[in-house]
C-alpha positions in Angstrom: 55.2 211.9 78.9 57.2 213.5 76.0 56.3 217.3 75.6 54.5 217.1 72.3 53.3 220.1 70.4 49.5 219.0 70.6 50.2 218.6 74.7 51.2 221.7 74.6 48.6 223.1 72.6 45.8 221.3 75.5 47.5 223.0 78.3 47.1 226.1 76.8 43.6 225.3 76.2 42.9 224.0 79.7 45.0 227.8 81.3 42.6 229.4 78.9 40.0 228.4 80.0 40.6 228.9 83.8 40.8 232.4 83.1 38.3 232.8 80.9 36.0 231.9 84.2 38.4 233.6 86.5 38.3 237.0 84.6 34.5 237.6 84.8 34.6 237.0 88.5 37.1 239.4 89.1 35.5 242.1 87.3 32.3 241.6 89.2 34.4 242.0 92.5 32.9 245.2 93.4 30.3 246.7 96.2 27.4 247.1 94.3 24.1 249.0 95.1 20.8 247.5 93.6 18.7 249.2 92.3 21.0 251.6 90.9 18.6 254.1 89.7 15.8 256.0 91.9 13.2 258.4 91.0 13.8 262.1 93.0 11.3 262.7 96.2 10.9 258.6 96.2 11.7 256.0 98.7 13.3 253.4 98.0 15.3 250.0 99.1 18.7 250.1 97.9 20.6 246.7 98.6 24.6 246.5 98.7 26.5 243.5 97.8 29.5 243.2 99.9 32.1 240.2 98.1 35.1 239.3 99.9 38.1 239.7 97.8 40.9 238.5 100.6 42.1 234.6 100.0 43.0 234.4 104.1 40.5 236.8 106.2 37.1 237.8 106.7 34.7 240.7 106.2 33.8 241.8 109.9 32.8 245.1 109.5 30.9 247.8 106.4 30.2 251.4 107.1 28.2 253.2 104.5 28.5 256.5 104.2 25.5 258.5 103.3 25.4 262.0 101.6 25.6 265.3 104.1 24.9 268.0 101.4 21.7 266.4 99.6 20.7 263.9 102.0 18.3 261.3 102.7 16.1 262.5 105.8 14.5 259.1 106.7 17.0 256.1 106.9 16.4 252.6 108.3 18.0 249.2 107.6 17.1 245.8 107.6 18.4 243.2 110.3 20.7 241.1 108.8 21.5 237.7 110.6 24.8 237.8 112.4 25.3 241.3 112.1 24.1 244.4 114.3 23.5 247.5 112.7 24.1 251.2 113.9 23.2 254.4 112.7 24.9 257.8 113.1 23.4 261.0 112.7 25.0 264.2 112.2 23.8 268.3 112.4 23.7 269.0 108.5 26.0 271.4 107.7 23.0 273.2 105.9 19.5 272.6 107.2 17.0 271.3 104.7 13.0 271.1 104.2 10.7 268.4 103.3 7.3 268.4 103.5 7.4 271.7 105.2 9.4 270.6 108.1 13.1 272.0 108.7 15.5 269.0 109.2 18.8 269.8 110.7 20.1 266.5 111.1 20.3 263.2 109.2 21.2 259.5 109.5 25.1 260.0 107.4 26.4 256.7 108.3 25.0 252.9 108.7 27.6 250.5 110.3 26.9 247.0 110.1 29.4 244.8 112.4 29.8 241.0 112.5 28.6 238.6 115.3 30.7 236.3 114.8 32.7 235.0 111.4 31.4 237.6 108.9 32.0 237.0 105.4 34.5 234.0 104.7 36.7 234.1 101.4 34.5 233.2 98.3 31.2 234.7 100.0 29.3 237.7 99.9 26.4 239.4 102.1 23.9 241.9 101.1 22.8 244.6 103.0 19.5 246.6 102.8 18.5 250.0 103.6 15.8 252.2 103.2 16.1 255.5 102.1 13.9 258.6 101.0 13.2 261.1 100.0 15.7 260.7 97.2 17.2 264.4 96.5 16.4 265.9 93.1 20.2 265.7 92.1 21.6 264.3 89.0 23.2 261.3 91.1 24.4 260.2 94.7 27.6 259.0 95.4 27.4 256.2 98.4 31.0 255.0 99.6 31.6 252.2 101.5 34.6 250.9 104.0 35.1 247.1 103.7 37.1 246.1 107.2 38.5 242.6 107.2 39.8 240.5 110.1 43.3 240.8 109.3 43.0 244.8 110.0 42.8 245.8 106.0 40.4 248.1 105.0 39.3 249.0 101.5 37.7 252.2 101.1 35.3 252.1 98.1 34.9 255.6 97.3 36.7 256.8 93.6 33.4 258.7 92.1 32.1 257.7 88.4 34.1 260.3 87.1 37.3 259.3 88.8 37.3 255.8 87.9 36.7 257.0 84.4 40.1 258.5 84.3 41.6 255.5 86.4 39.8 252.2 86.2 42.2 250.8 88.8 40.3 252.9 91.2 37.5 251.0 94.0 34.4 252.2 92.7 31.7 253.6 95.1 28.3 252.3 95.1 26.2 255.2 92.5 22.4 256.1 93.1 21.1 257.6 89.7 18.4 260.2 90.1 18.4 262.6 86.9 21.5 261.6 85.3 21.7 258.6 83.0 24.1 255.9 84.5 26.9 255.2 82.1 26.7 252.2 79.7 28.5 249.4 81.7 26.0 249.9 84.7 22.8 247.8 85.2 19.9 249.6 85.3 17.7 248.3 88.1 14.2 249.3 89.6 13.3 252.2 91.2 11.5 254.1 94.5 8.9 251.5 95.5 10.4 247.5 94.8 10.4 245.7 98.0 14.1 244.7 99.0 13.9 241.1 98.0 12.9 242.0 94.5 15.6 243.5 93.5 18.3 241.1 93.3 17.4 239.5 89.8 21.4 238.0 89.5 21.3 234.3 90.8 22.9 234.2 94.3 26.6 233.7 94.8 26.7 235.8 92.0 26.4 233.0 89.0 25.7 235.9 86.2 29.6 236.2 85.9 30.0 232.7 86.6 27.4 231.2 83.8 29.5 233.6 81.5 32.7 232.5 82.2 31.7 228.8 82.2 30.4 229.8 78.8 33.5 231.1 77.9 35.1 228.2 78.5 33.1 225.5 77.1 33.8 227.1 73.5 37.4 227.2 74.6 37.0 223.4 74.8 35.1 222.7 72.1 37.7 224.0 70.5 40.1 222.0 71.3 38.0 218.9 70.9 38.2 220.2 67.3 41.3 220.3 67.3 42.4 216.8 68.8 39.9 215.2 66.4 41.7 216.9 63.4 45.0 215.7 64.4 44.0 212.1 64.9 42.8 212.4 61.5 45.7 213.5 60.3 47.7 210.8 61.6 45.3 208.1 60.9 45.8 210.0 57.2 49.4 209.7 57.4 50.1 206.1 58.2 47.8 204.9 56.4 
């Protein structure tokens, strides 16, 4: 097949639109924390989407890494299948009141650890705790460690304000209380939704991939267009 100018024209078409789906997929690749927003002295469910990024291994293990200087005094998790949970608790380094009660120690840490498996490449898992009272604060900063099977780790921890000034950073999971989340987060319930309520994205994450199929229809369209207007102008031509 002679390399014509309108082939080559299609195969840029068709590589354009592989990464016009490809690119919205990638920038979803985050942990994520739903809702993102909480009222202060609430409880609430916050559930964390976990992707798996690597081509070759597995997601076995997630440690989240609750706050020590404003933190959540009550802190359970939901079972997830395949996976057993664990909680740590630690002496705060400042005791704190609630209710009238002194609390000098809180849960600072939930590990969940796979069974068997954990998260293949192209999956995700979601993880559910429950925490309250949220602190009056203007927002809470939730890292995360993603362990894979292959011994890499990815620590999801660059704060809002960090990734601000370097977008290259891995962006922790952000509870906002009193401060507005910036523009590019979703807003998402507060204190009381019940855990299964909360994810209003289709599963497997198709937001991102509805777009990008979007994307790429209009791509093709486009050069439907343009292979019927150069027929025409042949047809034109020899006639």
């Amino acid at each position: 097949m002679r390399n014509t100018p309108l082939s080559r024209v299609l195969t840029g078409l068709a590589a354009g639109a592989v990464l016009a789906v490809a690119v919205p997929l990638a920038a979803s690749a985050h942990v994520t924390a739903t809702p993102n927003q909480a009222e202060a002295g609430s409880w609430t469910y916050v559930t964390f989407r976990v992707p798996n990024e690597s081509a070759t291994a597995s997601t076995v293990k997630l440690d989240i890494h609750l706050p020590s200087d404003s933190p959540f005094t009550s802190v359970s998790y939901q079972p997830t299948a395949g996976w057993t949970g664990a909680a740590t608790k630690t002496t705060l380094p400042k005791p704190v009141k609630v209710e009238g009660n002194t609390i000098s120690e809180a849960t600072t840490e939930i590990t969940f650890t796979a069974d068997a498996g954990g998260i293949a490449p192209g999956q995700f898992q979601t993880f559910t705790l429950s925490l309250g009272p949220v602190p009056d604060t203007g927002h809470i900063v939730i890292p995360a460690t993603q362990t894979y099977s292959d011994g890499k780790v990815v620590e999801w921890s660059a704060t809002p304000e960090q990734v601000k000034k370097d977008d290259t950073l891995e962006p922790a999971p952000v509870l906002w209380v009193n401060d507005a989340p910036p523009a590019d987060h979703h807003g998402g319930a507060s204190a009381t939704a019940a855990p299964m309520a909360e994810a209003e994205e289709p599963a497997g994450g198709q937001g991102g991939l509805a777009l990008g199929l979007s994307i790429a229809a209009l791509v093709v369209a486009a050069g439907g267009a343009l292979l019927g207007g150069f027929a025409l102008g042949r047809r034109k031509a020899g006639a």
